[in-house]
N, C-alpha and C positions, 0 to 999 in steps of 0.2 A: 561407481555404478552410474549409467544414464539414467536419466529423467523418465519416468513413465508419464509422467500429465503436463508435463513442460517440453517448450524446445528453446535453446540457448543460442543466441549467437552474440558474439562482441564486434565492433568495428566501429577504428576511430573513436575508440573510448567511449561508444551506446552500445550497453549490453541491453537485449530486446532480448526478453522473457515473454514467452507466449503458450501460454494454456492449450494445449493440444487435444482434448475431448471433447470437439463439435456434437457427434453421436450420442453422446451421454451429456448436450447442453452443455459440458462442463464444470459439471458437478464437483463436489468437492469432496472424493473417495480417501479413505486413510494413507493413501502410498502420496496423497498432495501434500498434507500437513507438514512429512515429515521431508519431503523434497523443497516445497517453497524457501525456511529457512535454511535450509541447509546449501540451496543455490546463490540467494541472495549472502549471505554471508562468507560464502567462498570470493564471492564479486568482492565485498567490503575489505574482508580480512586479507584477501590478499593483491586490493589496489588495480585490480583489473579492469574497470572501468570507471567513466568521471559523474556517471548519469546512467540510471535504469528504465526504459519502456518498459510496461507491462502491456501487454493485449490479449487477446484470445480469438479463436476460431472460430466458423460457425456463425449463425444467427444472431446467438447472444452470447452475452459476457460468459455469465456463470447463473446456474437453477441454483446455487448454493450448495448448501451441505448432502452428500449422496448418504440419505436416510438409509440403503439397504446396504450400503459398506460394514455400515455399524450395527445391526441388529445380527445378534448371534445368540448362541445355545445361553449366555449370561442372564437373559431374560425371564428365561425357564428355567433354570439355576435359582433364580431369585427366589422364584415361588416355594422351589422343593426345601431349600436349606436356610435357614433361618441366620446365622451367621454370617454370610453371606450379605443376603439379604441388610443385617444391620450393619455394615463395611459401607455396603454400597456409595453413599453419600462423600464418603474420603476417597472412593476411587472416582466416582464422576467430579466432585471436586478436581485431582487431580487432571483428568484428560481436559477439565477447558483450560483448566489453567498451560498446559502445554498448544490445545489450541490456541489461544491471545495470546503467546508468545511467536506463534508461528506468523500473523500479524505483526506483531509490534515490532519483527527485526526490520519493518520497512522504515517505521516511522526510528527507530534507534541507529539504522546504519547509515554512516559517515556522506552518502551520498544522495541528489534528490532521486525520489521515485515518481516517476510521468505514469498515470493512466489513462489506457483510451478504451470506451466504454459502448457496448454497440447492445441494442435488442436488450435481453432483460438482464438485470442487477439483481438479484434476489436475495433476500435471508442473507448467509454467508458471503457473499457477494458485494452488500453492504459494509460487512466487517472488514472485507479486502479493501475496497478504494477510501473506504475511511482513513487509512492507515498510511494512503500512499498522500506524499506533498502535493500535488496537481491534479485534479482530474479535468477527461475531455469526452465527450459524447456524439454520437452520430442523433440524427431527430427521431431515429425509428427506438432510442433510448426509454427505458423504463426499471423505475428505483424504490422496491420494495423491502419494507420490516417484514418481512413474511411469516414471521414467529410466530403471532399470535394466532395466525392464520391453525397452525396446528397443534394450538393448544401449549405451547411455550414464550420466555420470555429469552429475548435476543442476549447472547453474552461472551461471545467473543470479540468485542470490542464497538459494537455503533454505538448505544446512546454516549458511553463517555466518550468519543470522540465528534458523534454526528450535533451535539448538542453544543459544541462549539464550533464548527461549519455552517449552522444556519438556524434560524430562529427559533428558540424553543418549544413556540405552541406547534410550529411547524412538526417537530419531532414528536411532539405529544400526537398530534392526528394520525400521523405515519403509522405510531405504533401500537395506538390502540383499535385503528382503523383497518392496517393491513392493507391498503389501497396503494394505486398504481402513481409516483409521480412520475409525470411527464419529463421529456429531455427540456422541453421550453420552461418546465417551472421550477428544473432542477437547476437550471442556468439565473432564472431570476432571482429563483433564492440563496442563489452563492453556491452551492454543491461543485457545479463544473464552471469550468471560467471560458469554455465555447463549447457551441452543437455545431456539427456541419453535416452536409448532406449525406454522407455516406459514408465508410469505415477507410476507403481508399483517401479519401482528400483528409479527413481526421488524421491518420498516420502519417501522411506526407507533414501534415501541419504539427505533429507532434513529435514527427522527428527533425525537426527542421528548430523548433526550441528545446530538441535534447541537444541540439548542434550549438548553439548559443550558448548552452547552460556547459558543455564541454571545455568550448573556447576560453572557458575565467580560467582562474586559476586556483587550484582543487582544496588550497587552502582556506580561501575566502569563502569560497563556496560552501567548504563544511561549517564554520561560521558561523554564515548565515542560518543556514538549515539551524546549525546549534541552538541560536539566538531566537530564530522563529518560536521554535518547539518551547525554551525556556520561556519563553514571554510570553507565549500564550497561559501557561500553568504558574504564574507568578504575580506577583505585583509589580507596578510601573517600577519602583525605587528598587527593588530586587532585581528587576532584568538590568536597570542601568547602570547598577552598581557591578554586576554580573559582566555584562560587557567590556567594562572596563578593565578589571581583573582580564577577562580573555585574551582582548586586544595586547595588555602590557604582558602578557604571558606568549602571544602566539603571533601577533603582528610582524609581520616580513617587510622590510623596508624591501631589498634585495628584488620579493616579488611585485612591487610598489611599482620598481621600477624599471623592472619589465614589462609588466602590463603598459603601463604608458608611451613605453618605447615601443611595443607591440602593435596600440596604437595610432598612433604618432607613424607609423612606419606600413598601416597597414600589414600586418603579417600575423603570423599562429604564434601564439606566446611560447618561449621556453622557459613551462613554469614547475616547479616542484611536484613530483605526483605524492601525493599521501601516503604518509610511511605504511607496512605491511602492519598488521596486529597478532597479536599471538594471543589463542583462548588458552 
């Protein structure tokens, strides 16, 4: 089945995922949750490309979560039936918990995820580029906890991730403040690793280091990403003991020396692509 809130394209090993509901800010309706991982994992599982762009259309990134996707007859249900009513709590339980998975397949799959990030980042929106390895911003950029805003607390993935991207008091103001940061102070405070003018020279520039990040070779590359992700949630002596395990488990002489021959020779490596997965 196509994508209703996405559009796919792959080339030259950059699959560029891009959020197709300008009109609706690009909201975050129930047919997204369950198309994001299931796009992104089709990429992973079946080795189709080396590196993922994400962007979106439109003004802005994403409004977040599409509050009226979810409101149904269940509300009013609540009230009349009391059984129901006491459930409640294990099925809302379960739906985030399927939401933060619909996230974490970025930060779990085998390859980096680039974000480019334009106009506003809100609420859900937050939980998206949290999840991705890179982010990048246009100036007209803005990065909102916007939860508290209506009377909720954020839980599909920002504090536990945003709270290791950038300083904690930082995060405490965000979230109990519900205020707007800037693309300049999301850049100072480590959030994105550049602003540029406009969402045209941002993509040119962010694909241009999906094209770098393409060019290694796919095994290295996962790796890294591995070792990042491990090393951040670990202890010094646990990642380095971890690494080592890795390397004497997965190190490629073979792609060693190709890459160097590559170059050495100037030219496109011919390197291993990452074996297929099977769920």
């Amino acid at each position: 089945m196509s994508p209703t809130c996405f559009d796919v394209s792959i080339d030259n090993n950059i699959a560029h995922i891009r959020m197709n509901r300008p009109e609706k800010r690009n909201s975050m309706n129930a047919e997204f949750w369950e198309e994001l991982p299931e796009i992104v994992n089709d990429i992973d599982d079946n080795s189709k490309a080396r590196v993922i762009v994400i962007s979106s259309m439109g003004p802005h990134f994403s409004s977040g979560l599409d509050i009226g996707s979810f409101i149904t007859g269940d509300s009013q249900a609540l009230k009349t039936d009391p059984k129901q009513s006491r459930s409640h709590g294990e099925s809302f339980y379960r739906m985030v918990k399927r939401m933060q998975n619909t996230f974490s397949c970025l930060e779990e799959c085998r390859i980096p995820v680039l974000v480019a990030i334009q106009g506003g980042c809100i609420g859900g929106g937050m939980d998206f580029i949290t999840a991705c390895d890179i982010r990048y911003a246009t100036e007209d950029a803005f990065f909102t906890v916007f939860e508290v805003k209506i009377g909720m607390t954020a839980d599909v993935g920002t504090f536990p991730r945003l709270v290791k991207l950038i300083p904690e008091g930082i995060v405490r103001e965000l979230a109990y403040t519900g205020r707007r940061m800037s693309a300049a102070e999301a850049h100072q405070a480590g959030l994105v690793n550049r602003v540029f003018a406009d969402q045209d020279a941002m993509l040119e520039a962010v694909l241009e280091v999906a094209r770098e990040i393409a060019a290694n070779a796919p095994l290295a590359v996962y790796g890294s990403k591995r070792m990042i992700n491990y090393s951040r949630d670990h202890s010094t002596a646990d990642s380095l003991d971890y690494i080592g395990i890795w390397n004497a488990s997965f190190l490629q002489t073979e792609e060693m020396v190709e890459a160097i021959a590559a170059n050495k020779e100037q030219r496109a490596g011919d390197f291993a692509a990452l074996p297929k997965k099977r769920r």
